[in-house]
Each structure stands twice: as C-alpha cells, then as structure tokens.
N, C-alpha and C positions, 0 to 999 in steps of 0.2 A: 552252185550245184557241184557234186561230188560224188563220186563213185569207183570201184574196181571192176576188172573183167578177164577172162582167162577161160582160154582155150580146151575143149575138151576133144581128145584125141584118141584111138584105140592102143591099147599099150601096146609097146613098139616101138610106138611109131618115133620116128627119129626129131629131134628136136627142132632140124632145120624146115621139115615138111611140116610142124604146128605154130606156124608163123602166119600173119594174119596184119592187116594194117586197119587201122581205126581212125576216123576225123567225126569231127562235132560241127554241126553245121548249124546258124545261126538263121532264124526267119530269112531275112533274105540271101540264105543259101552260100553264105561264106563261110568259109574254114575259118574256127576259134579254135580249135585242138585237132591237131594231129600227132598222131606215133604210129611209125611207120616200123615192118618187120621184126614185130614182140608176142609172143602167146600170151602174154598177161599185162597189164599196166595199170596203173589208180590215173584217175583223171581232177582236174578242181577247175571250174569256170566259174565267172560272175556273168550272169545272164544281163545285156544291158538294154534288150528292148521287149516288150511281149511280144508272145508268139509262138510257134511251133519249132526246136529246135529240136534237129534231125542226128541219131548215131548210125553210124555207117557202119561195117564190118565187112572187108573186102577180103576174097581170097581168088582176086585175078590171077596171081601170083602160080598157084600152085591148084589148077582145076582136080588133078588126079587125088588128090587126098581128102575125104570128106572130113570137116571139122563143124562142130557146136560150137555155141558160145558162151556162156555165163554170165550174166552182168546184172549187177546192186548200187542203183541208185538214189541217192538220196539228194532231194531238193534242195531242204536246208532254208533257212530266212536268219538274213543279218538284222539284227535287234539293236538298239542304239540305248537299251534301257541302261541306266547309270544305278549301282548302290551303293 
C-alpha cells in the first residue's frame, strides 16, 4: 500500500503550527509506519495479514490551530507475472 498526505492550513499560518504526526496501524493495532512532526509525507507498506488497517492523524500537539488533511491512497497488488 502507498500513498501521500499533506496538511491544509489557513494562509499564514506559520509552518511550525501545520505540523501534525501520522502512524499506520495494523489489524492488530500495531505501529507499521510512523512520521512524526511533518505537514506532508508519502508513506509505502506491505500489508502482511487481512484486515482492517487503521491511519491516524494526530494534532495532540497543537489544539489551538485547526488543520485538514488530504490523503491519496492507493492499494496497489504485487503481481509475480513474468514476460
């Protein structure tokens, strides 16, 4: 699985206040990816069991500043075809 994502902010706003942390959580609820304190990032995992895997977008960090988020996912399937 693969994707980007990136912050939407009111212009202004200063670059340290559209900072935001992101993890990818696996069916049973573990961290496979994190990046912590970035307004934007690409992410790539290999999903290794079925199930429901979870993206988080936390702005613990900084309550006072409202921020969106943008994010473009694609699944993706590895193919083993030969030519």
């Amino acid at each position: 699985m693969r994707g980007a994502y990136f912050v939407n902010a009111a212009p202004g706003t200063e670059k340290k206040d559209r900072l935001i942390d992101f993890f990818v959580l696996d069916p049973n609820y573990q961290v496979i990816f994190s990046r912590r304190k970035n307004e934007e990032g690409i992410f790539r995992f290999n999903t290794t069991m079925e199930g429901q895997y979870t993206f988080v977008f936390s702005n613990m960090k900084d309550r006072v500043n409202p921020k969106s988020v943008t994010i473009a996912i694609h699944p993706g399937y590895e193919t083993d075809k030969k030519e």
